[in-house]
N, C-alpha and C positions, 0 to 999 in steps of 0.2 A: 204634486211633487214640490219638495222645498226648496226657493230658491239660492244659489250661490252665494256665497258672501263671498266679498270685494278678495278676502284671502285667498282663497280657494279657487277662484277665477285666474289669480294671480299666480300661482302655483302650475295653472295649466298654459302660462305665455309660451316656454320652451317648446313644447307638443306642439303649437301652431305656428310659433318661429322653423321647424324641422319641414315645412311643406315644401313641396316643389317648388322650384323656380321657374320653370321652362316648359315641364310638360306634367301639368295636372291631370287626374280624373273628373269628369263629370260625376257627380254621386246623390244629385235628385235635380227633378226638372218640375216646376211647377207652373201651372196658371190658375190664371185667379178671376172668373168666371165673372163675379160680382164680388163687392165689398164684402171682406169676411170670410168668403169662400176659396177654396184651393182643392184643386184637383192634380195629385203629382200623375204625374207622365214617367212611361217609358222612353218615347220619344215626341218632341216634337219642332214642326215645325218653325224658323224664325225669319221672319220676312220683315225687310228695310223699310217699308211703310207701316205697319201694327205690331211690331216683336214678334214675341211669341203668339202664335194665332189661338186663338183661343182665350186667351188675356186680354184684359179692360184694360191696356196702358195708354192706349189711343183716346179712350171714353173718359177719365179720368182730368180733370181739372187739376191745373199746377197754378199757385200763386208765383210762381216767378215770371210766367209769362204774361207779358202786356193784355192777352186777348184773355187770359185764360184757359186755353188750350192746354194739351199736354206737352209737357217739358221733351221735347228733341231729344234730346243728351240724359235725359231719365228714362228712356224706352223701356231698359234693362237693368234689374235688380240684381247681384251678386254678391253672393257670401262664401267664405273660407267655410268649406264644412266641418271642419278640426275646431274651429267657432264655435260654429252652431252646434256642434254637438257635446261641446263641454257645457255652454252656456244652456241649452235645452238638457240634457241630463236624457234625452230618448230619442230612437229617431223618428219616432210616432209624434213629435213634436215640431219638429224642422220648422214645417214649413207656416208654423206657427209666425216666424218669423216675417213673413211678407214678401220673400225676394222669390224671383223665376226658377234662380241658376243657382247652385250649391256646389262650390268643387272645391278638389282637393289642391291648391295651387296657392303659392303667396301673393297676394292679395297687397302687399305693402306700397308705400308710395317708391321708395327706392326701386322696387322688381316692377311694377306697372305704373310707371306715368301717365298722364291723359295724352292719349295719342297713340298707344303701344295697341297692336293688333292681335288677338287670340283666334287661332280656327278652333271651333267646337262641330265634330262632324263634317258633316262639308258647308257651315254658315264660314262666317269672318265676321268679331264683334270687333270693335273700337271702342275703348276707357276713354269716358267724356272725365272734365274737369269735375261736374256737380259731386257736391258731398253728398255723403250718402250718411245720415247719424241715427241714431237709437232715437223716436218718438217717445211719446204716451205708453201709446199700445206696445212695446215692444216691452216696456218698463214694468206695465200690468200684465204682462205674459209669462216674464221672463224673469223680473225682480230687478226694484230699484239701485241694487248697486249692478245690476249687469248690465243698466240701462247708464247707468255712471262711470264701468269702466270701458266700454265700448268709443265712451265719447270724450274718457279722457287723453291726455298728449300721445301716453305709447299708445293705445287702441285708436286713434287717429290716425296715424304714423302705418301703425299695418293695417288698416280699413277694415279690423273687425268687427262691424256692423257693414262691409260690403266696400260696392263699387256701384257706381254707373257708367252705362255704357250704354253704345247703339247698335244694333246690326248694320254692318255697312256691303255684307255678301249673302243672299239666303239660301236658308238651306235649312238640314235637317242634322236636329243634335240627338242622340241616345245616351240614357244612362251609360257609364262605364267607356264613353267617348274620352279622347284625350281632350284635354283644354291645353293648346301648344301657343308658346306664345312664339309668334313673328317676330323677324329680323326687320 
């Protein structure tokens, strides 16, 4: 598939500005077994020590932490699926992307602050502060200007390359779950 140009991505801001505010759909779940790999789910588990079970976020080295461990506040990867699925062009691609969690819900810094609590199922996620930006690989996936507007001002602003976040409740999410965000 040919990637987006900077135009045509731009064309599609309105479409993802129109998401939920309050109470989104879940609309893929993924884990990611080993580097590279993804297995979407119907449902699964999220537990406050490993995320999503089944996913290497626990196994996984973060340079921002002193030890090298994995990043707390990175457990959880989340993307605007109205995103992902202009910028992918299929949804056989999604999870091409790298994140857990795909939903349909506004993602912006204004509607989710670090701190703001979402139930998914019956978990409870908490939006950490860490940025969450377009790589390398998302750029050779996805194409270098999508990997450019994701990480310019507005696509910062609505966290169209995502969010992080941690499980602070566990529990069990299924496709087609609301994503509600707490009071």
């Amino acid at each position: 598939m040919e990637p987006l140009t900077t135009e045509a991505l731009d064309a599609g801001l309105d479409e993802i500005r129109r998401s939920p505010t309050d109470d989104g759909r879940v609309e893929l779940i993924v884990a990611r077994p080993a580097i590279d790999e993804r297995h979407e789910l119907a449902e699964a588990e999220l537990d406050v020590t490993v995320g999503v079970v089944g996913d290497t976020w626990s196994q996984r080295p973060s340079s921002k932490m002193p030890d090298g461990q994995a990043h707390p506040d990175m457990q959880l990867n989340i993307m605007n699926a109205r995103a992902i699925a202009l910028v992918s062009g299929d949804p056989s691609r999604w999870s091409l992307a790298g994140d857990q969690l795909y939903v349909d819900l506004d993602l912006s810094s204004e509607n989710l602050p670090p701190g703001t609590r979402l139930s998914l199922g019956t978990a409870v996620i908490e939006v950490t502060a860490e940025p969450h930006t377009g790589c390398a690989k998302f750029g050779a996936r996805f194409g270098l200007d999508a990997a450019r507007w994701v990480n310019s001002p507005a696509g910062k602003e609505l966290h169209l390359r995502g969010i992080n976040a941690k499980v602070v409740e566990s529990g069990t999410v299924r496709v087609g779950d609301l994503a509600h965000k707490l009071p």
